[in-house]
C-alpha positions in Angstrom: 16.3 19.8 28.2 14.5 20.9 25.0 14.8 19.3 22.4 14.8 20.0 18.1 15.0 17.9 14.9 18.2 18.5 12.9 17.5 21.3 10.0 18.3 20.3 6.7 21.8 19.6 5.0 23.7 22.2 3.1 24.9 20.0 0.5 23.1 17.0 -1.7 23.6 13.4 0.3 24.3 12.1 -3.6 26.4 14.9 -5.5 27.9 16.2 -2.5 26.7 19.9 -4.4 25.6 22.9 -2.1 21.9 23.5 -2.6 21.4 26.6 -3.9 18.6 29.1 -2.9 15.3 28.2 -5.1 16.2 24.8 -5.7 13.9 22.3 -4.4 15.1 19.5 -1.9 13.9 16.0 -0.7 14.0 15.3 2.7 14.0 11.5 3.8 13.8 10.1 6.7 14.5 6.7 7.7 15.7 3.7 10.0 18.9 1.9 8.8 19.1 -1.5 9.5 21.1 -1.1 12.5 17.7 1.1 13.8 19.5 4.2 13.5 16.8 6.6 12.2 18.2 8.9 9.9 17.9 12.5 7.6 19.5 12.4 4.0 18.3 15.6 2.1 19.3 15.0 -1.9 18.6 17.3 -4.8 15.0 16.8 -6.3 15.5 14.6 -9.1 18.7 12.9 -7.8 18.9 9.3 -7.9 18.9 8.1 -3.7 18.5 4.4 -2.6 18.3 3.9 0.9 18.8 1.0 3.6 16.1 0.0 5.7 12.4 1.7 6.2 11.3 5.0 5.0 9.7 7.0 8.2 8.7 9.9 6.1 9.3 12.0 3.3 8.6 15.4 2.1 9.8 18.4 -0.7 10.8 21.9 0.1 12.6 25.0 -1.3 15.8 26.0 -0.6 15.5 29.8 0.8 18.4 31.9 1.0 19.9 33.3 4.1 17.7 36.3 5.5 14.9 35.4 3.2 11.6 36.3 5.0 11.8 35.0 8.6 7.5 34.5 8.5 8.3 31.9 5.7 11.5 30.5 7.4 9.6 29.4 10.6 7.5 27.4 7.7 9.9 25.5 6.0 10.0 22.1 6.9 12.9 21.8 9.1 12.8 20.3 12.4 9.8 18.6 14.6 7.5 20.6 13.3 8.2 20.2 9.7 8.5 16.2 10.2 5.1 16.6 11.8 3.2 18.6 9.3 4.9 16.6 6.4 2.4 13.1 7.7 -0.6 15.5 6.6 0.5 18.0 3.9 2.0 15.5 1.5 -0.3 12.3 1.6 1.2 10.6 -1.2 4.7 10.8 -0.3 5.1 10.9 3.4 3.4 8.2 4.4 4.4 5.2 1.2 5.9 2.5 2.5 5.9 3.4 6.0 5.4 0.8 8.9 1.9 2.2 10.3 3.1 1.6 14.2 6.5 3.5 13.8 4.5 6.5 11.8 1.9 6.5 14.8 4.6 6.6 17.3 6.5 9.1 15.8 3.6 11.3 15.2 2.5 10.9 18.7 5.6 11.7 19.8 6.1 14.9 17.7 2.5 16.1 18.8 3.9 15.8 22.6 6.8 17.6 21.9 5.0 20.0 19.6 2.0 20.7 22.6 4.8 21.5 25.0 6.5 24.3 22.5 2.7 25.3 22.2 2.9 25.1 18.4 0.3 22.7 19.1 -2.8 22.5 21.4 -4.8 19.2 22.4 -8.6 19.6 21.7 -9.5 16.0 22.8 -7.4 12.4 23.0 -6.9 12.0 19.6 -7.0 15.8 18.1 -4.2 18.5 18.4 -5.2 22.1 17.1 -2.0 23.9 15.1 -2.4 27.4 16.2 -0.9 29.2 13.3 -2.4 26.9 10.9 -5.4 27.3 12.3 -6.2 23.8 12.0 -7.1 20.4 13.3 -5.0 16.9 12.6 -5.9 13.7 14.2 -3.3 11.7 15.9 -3.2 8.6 16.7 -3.4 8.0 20.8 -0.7 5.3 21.6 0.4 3.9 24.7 4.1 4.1 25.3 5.7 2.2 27.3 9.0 2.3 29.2 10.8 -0.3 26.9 9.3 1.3 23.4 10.9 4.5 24.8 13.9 2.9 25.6 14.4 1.3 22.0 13.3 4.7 20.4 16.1 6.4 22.6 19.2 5.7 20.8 17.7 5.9 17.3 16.6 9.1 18.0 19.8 10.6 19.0 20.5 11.4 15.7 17.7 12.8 14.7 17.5 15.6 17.8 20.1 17.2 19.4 20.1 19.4 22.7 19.2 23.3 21.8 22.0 25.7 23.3 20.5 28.0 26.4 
C-alpha cells in the first residue's frame, strides 16, 4: 500500500475563508494531546493557537488550479513537502519541536521518500534529492516495533491510502 501526506486545506482553519490563488498559507503540523498528529493550514497572518507540540511548520503560496504543473510537484504538500520544510525553513520548522519526534519523523519521511525515489541514500546518515540536486543529512534512528506501533495511529491522519 503506498502511502501520501494529506495536501493542504482549501479553506483557513481560523476564518473558515477559501484561500485564494497568490495568497500565502501556513502549514502546521502537530500532535494534540490525545497524540493525534495533526495539519491545520491558516491564512498567513491569522491568529492560530494550537494544543500540544509543534512537529513542523512551513509557508507556501496558494497556486491556482492548472498553474504550472513543474511548480505544483514543488509546493509543499505531502511527504515530500513535510520533508523538505526541516531544511528549507530553519527558523520556523524546527522551533519548539521535541528533537526525537523531529528525527523520527524525518527518518521516516526519508524511507518513504527513498522508496518513491525522490530520494536516494548516499551513506547511513545522507539521502541525495534528485531534482534538487542536493544532499541533507538525516538522522539514522533505530525503530523499533513498539515506537512504530505508537506512531501508527497518530499517523493515520496525517496519510491516507493513494487510490490504484
Amino acid at each position: 500500500m503506498e502511502l501520501e501526506i494529506q495536501p493542504a486545506g482549501r479553506t483557513c482553519a481560523v476564518s473558515g475563508e477559501p484561500f485564494q490563488p497568490g495568497m500565502t498559507m501556513v502549514s502546521i503540523l502537530h500532535r494534540a494531546k490525545d497524540g493525534q498528529l495533526v495539519r491545520t493550514d491558516v491564512a498567513d497572518g491569522a491568529d492560530f493557537a494550537f494544543e500540544g507540540r509543534l512537529v513542523c511548520r512551513w509557508k507556501h503560496r496558494v497556486r491556482a488550479k492548472g498553474e504550472d504543473a513543474a511548480n505544483r510537484k514543488r509546493q509543499l504538500e505531502g511527504a515530500e513537502g513535510v520533508f523538505l520544510a526541516f531544511f528549507d525553513d530553519p527558523e520556523g520548522a524546527n522551533d519548539g519541536i521535541a528533537e526525537e519526534e523531529r528525527d523520527l519523523l524525518r527518518h521516516l519521511l526519508a524511507l518513504l521518500l527513498e522508496r518513491k525515489r525522490i530520494l536516494r541514500r548516499v551513506s547511513t546518515e545522507r539521502y541525495w534529492h534528485v531534482r534538487q540536486k542536493r544532499e541533507l543529512y538525516v538522522k539514522s534512528v533505530n525503530i523499533d516495533p513498539l515506537k512504530l506501533l505508537l506512531l501508527q495511529e497518530p499517523l493515520a491522519l496525517l496519510v491516507e491510502p493513494v487510490a490504484v
